[in-house]
C-alpha positions in Angstrom: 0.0 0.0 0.0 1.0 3.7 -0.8 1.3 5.9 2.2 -0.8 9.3 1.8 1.3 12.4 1.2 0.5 15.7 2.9 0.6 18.3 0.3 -0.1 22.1 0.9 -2.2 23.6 -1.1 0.4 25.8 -2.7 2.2 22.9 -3.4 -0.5 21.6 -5.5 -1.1 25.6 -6.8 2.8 25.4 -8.1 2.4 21.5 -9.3 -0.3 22.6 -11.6 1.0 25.7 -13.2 4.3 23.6 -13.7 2.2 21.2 -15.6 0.3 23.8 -18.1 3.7 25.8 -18.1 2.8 28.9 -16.7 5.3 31.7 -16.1 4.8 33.5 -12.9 1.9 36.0 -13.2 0.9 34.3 -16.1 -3.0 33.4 -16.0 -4.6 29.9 -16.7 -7.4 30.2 -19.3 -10.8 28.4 -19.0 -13.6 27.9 -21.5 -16.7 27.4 -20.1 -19.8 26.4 -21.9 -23.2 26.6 -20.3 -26.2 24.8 -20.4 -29.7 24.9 -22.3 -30.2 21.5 -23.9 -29.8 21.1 -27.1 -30.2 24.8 -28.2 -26.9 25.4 -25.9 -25.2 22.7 -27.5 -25.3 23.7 -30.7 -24.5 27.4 -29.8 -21.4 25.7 -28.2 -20.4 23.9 -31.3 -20.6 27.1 -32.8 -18.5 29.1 -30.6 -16.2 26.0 -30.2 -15.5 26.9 -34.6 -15.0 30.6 -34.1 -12.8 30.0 -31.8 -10.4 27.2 -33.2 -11.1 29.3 -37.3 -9.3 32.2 -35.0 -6.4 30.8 -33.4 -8.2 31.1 -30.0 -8.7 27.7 -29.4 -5.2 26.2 -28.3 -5.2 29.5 -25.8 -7.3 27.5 -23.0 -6.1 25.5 -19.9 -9.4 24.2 -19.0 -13.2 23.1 -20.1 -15.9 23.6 -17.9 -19.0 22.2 -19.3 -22.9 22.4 -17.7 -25.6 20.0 -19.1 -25.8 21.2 -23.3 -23.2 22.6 -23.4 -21.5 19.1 -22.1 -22.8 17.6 -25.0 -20.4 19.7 -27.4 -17.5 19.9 -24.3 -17.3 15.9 -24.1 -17.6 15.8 -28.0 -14.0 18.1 -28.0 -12.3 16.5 -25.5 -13.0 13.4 -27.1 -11.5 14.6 -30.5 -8.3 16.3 -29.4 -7.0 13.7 -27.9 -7.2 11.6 -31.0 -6.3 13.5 -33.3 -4.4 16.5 -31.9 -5.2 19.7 -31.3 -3.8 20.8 -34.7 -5.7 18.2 -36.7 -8.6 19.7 -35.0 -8.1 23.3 -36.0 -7.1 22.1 -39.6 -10.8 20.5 -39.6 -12.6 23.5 -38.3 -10.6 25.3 -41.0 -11.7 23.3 -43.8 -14.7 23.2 -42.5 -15.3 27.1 -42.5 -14.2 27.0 -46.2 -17.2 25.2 -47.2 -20.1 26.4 -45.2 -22.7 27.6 -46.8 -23.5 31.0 -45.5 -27.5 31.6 -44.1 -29.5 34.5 -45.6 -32.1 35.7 -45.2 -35.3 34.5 -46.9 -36.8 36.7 -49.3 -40.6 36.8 -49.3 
């Protein structure tokens, strides 16, 4: 058996911004996406693409994710992992290149 370890708190403060590579006062980014069902999903997705078409994406630390807004959270931190955060912004890319753009109908 492993014998517990008493760690401080700033122990653990330091320990993580070792791991994300932070330089002191350097901030640790979070995107958080909320919930709504459905409706907030697909807002998420959307401001998931915005954010990886404009470089933004690869700027956060951490996902914080609420009910919808899961669905699209757990959907991304599936996919990075498997194909790398730059595959993933290459996709979102491509993607952007061949969206069709909504109009307005004309009646």
């Amino acid at each position: 058996m492993h014998k517990p370890v008493q760690v401080t708190f700033n122990q653990l403060v330091a320990k993580e911004r070792q791991s994300l590579n932070l330089t002191e006062g350097q901030s640790a980014n979070a995107l958080c996406l909320s919930g709504g069902g459905i409706r907030s999903a697909t807002f998420a997705l959307g401001v998931i693409h915005g954010l990886a078409r404009h470089g933004y994406l690869k700027q956060f630390d951490y996902l914080s994710t609420v009910s919808g807004g899961g669905f699209a959270g757990s959907w991304l931190s599936a996919w990075i992992p498997r194909a790398g955060i730059d595959s993933v912004i290459r996709r979102f890319a491509a993607a952007s290149k061949t969206a069709i753009p909504v109009t307005k109908s004309q009646k």
